[in-house]
C-alpha positions as CSV (number, residue, x, y, z in Angstrom):
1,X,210.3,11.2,152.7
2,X,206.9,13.4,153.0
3,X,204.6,11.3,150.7
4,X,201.5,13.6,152.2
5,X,201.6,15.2,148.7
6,X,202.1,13.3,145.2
7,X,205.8,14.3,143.9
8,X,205.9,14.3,140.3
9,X,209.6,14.3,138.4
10,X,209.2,16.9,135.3
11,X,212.1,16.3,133.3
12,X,213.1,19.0,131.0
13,X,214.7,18.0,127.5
14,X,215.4,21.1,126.0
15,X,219.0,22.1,124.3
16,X,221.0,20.9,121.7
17,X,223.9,20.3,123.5
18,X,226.0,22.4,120.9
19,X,229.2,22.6,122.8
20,X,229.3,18.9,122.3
21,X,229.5,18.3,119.1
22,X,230.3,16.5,116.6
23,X,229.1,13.9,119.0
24,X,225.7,15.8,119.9
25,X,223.5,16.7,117.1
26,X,220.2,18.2,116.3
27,X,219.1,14.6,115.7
28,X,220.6,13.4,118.6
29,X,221.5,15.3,121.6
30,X,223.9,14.8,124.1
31,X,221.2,13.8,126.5
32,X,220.1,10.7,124.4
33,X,223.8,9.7,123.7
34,X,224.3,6.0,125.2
35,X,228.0,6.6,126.4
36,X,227.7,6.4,129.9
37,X,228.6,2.9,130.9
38,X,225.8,2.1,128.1
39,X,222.7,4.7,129.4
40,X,221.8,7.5,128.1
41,X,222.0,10.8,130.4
42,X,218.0,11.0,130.1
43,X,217.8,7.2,131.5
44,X,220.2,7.9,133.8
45,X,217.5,10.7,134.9
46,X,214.6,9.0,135.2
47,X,216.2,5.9,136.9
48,X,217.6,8.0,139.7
49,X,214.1,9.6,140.4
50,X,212.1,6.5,139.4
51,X,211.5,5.6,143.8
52,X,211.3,9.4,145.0
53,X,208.3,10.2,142.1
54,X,204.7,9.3,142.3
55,X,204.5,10.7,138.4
56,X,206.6,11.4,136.0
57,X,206.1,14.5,133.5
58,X,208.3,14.9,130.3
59,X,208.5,18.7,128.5
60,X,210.4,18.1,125.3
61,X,210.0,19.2,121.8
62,X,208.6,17.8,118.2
63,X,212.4,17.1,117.3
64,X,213.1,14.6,120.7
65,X,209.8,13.6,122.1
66,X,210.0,9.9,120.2
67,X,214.1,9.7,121.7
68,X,212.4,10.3,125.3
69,X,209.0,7.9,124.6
70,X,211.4,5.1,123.5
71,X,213.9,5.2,126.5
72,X,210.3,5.4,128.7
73,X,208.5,2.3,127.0
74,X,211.4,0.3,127.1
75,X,211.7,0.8,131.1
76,X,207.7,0.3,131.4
77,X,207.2,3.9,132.8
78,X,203.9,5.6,132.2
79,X,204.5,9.7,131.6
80,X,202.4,12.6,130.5
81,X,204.2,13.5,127.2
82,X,204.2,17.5,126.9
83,X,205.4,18.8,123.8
84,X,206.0,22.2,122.7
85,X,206.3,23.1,119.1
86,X,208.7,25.9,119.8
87,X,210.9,26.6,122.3
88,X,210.4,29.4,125.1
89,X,212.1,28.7,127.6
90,X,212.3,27.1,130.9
91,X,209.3,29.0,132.6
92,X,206.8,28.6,130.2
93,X,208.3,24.8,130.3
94,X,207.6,24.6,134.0
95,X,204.7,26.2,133.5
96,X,203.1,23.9,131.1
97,X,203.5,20.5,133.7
98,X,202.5,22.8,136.5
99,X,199.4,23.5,134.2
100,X,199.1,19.4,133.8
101,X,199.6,18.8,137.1
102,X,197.5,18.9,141.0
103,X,198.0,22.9,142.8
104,X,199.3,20.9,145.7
105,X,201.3,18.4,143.9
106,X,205.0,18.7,144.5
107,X,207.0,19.2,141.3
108,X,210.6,18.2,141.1
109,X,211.8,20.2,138.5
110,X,215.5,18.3,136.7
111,X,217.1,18.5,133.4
112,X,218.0,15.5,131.7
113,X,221.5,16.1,130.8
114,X,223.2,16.1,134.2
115,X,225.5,13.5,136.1
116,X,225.0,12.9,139.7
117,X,226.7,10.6,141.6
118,X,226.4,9.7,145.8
119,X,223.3,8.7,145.3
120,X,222.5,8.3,149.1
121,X,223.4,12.3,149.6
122,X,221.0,13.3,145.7
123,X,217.8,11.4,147.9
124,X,219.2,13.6,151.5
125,X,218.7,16.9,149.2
126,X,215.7,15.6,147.5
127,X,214.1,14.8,150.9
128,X,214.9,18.2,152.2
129,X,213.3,19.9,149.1
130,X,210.6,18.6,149.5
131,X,210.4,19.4,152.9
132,X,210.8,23.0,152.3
133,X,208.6,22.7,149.1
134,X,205.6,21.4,151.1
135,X,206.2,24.6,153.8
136,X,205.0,27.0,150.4
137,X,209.2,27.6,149.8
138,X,210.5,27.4,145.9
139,X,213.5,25.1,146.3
140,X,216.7,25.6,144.5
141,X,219.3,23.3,144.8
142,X,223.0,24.7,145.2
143,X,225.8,22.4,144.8
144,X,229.0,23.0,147.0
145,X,231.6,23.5,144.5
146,X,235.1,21.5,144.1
147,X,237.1,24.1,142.1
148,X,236.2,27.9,140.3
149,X,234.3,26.6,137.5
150,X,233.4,29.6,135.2
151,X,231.0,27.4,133.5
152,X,228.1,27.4,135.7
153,X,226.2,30.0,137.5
154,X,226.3,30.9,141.4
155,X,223.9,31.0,144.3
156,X,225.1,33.3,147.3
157,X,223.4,32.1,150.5
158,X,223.7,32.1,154.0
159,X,222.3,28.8,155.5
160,X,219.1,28.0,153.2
161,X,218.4,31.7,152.6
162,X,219.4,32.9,148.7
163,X,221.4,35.8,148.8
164,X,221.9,36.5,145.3
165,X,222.0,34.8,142.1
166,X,224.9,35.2,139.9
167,X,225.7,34.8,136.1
168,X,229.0,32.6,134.8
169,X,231.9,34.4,135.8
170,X,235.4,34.6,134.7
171,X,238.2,33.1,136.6
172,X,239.4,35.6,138.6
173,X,235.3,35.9,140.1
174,X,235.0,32.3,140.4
175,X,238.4,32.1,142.3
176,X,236.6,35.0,144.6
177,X,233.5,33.4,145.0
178,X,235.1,30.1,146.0
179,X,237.4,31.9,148.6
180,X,234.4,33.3,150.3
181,X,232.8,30.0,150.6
182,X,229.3,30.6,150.4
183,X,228.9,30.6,146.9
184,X,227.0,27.3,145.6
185,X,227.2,26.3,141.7
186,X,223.6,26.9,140.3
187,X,222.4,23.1,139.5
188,X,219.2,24.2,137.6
189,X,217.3,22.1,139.9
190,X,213.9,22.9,141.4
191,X,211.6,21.4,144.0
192,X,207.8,23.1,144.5
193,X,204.0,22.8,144.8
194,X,202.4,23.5,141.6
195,X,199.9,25.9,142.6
196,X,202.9,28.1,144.4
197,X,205.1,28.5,142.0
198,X,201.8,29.5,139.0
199,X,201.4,32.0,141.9
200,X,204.7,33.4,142.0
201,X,204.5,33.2,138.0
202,X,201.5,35.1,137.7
203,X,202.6,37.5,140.3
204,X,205.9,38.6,138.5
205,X,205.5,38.3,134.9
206,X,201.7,37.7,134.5
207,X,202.0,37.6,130.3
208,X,204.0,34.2,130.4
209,X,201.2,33.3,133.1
210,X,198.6,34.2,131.0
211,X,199.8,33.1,127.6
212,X,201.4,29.6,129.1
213,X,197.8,29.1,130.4
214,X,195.9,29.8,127.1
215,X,198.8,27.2,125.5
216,X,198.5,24.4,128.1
217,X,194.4,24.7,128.0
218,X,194.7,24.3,124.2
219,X,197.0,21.2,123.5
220,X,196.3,18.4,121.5
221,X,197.2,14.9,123.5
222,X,200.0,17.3,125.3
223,X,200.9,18.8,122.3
224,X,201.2,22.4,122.0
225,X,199.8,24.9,119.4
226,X,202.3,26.4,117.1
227,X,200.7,30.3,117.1
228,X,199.7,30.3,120.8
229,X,203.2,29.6,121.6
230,X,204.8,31.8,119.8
231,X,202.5,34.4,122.1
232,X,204.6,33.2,125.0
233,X,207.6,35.5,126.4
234,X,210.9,33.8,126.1
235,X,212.4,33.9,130.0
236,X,214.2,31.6,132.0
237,X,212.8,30.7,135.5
238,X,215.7,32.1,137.3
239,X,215.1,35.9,135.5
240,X,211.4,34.9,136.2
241,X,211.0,33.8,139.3
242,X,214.4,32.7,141.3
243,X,215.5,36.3,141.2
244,X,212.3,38.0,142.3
245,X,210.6,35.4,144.8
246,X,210.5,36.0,148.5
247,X,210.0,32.1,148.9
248,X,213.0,31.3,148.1
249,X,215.2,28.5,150.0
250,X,218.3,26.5,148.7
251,X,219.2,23.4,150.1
252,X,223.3,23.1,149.9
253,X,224.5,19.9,148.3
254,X,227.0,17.3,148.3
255,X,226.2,15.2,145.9
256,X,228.7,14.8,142.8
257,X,227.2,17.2,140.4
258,X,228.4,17.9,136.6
259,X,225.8,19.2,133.7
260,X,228.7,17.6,131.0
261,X,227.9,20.6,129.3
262,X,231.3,20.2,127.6
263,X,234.2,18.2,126.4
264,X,236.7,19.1,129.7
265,X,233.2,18.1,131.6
266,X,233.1,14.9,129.6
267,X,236.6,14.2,129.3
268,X,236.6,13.9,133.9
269,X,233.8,12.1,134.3
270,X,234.8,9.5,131.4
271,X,238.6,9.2,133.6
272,X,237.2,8.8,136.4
273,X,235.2,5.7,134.9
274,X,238.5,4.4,134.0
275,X,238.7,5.5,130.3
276,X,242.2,5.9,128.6
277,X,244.6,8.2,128.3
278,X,248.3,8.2,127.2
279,X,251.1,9.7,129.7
280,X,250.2,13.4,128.3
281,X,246.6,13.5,129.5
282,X,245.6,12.9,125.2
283,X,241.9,11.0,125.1
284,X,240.3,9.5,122.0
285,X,236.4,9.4,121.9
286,X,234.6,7.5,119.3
287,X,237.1,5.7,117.7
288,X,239.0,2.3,118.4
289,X,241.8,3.2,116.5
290,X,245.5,3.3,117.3
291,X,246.2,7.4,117.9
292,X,249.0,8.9,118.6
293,X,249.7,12.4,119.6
294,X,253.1,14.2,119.6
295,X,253.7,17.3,120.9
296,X,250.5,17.4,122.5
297,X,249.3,17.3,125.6
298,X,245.3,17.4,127.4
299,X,244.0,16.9,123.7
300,X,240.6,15.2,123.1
301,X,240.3,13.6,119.2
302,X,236.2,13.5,118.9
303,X,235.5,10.6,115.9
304,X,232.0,10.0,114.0
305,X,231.2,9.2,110.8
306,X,231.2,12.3,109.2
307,X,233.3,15.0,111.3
308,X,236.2,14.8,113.2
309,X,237.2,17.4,116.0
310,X,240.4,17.9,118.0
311,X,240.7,20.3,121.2
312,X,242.8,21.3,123.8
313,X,240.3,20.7,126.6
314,X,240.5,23.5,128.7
315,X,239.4,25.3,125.4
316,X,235.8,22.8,125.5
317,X,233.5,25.8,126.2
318,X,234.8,27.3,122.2
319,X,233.1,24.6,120.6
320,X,230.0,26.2,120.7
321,X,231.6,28.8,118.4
322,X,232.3,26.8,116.3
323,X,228.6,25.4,116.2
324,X,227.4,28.6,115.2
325,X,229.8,29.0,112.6
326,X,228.8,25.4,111.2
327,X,225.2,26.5,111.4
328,X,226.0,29.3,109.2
329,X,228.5,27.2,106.4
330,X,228.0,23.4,106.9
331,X,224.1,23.3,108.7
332,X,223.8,19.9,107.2
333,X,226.6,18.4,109.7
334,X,224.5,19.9,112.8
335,X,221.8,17.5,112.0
């Protein structure tokens, strides 16, 4: 692996995880949950880049930056704690550790609410990023997909070369996309120097440049002024950057890739581990008590302490409709 530049991990802890609850709140989100074989999603994170990274950089927010200082003290890992008093998306977030960090530095750019397993194939992609990433090329990483997901978003490529981004699709697009085989699920994933991707940044939407910059050169111990934050545009780094960059490359992946960003998400990876189920495909979550479902079949019974919720799975992505509606009526069990 090319260790001529120092590789920092920036782990990016935004999101509620709303289409997880009642098992992801506010106080707690879905990333921080300890139900995967007894880690959290964040640990499993930062263990699986702990030997690639020289650094580690961590942009959360006032409402998790003690869940991610605790899981990083209690593994003995020194981090530069960024954290922003509003959100504003995820290119002012880059922004901000590319700020904190060396022009050359290589960034490796994760959020912390992903599964990835084939660990040997993750460190192959890695390695090729940062390959690419020290050649001046903005690295996405595209996963080759199993099944149409309408869940995720699309990279169209030919070889390394981007094609074309694309937004969730329905079904019958998926099914397309997968047909033509070089579509690529949209990981989220990132691998670049610093100093090229400011560059890139300032070149395409200098405001969220300019105003990150004024942020970042204003913090207190890494944390970010209220008012010069709310001066910050609102983009993502794909409408920012991914779309409009001539540097572009994708490395094509094979690792096993899932962002559990809902319940049908959670209820695979959780059989796959060997959790139960009952001849209809029924799982209970959260509870050790005897459940029986008639007439049912692919239902998932959700269990905490003060909300209960019951879903057909392949409705999981609706859940999130229902967390705006809660938000609105019931805010109090968001929290």
């Amino acid at each position: 692996m090319n260790k001529k530049h120092t590789i920092i991990h920036v782990i990016l802890t935004g999101g509620v995880g709303s289409r997880l609850w009642p098992l992801s709140r506010k106080s707690r989100p879905k990333q921080y949950l300890e139900i995967f074989e007894g880690k959290s999603l964040f640990e499993l994170t930062v263990d699986r880049n702990r030997e690639i990274a020289d650094q580690v950089i961590v942009v959360g927010n006032v409402d998790n930056c003690h869940l991610s200082r605790h899981i990083l003290e209690k593994n003995n890992i020194p981090y530069l704690d960024i954290v922003e008093s509003t959100p504003r998306n995820t290119a002012a977030a880059i922004a901000f550790a590319a700020f904190a960090a060396d022009p050359e530095a290589i960034l490796i750019v994760t959020p912390m609410d992903h599964i990835i397993e084939k660990k040997d194939l993750y460190d192959q992609a890695v390695a090729d990023a940062i390959a690419k990433a020290a050649n001046d090329h903005i690295v996405t990483f595209g996963i080759v997909p199993t099944k149409p997901e309408t869940g995720y978003g699309y990279i169209e490529s030919k070889g390394e070369n981007v094609l074309s981004f694309r937004e969730k699709p329905n079904l019958e697009t998926a099914k397309t996309f997968i047909a033509k085989k070089n579509f690529l699920w949209n990981s989220g994933m990132f691998c670049f120097k610093a100093g090229v991707f400011l560059d890139e940044l300032k070149h395409f939407k200098p405001k969220v440049y300019k105003k990150s910059k004024i942020a970042w050169e204003n913090n207190t111990d890494g944390k970010l002024d209220l008012a010069l934050s709310l001066d910050i545009p609102s983009i993502s780094i794909d409408y920012a950057v991914m779309e409009r960059s001539k540097k572009i490359k994708v490395v094509p992946s094979q690792f096993l890739w899932s962002d559990l960003g809902s319940f049908e998400s959670v209820y695979d990876y959780l059989v796959s581990k060997g959790h139960a189920v009952d001849e209809n495909g029924n799982m209970t979550i959260g509870t050790q008590n005897y459940t029986a479902f008639i007439g049912m079949k692919n239902t998932i019974l959700i269990a905490t302490d003060n909300a209960n919720l019951v879903l057909q799975k392949e409705h999981s992505q609706d859940v999130k409709d229902l967390y705006n509606e809660l938000e609105r009526i019931k805010p109090e069990l968001l929290e």
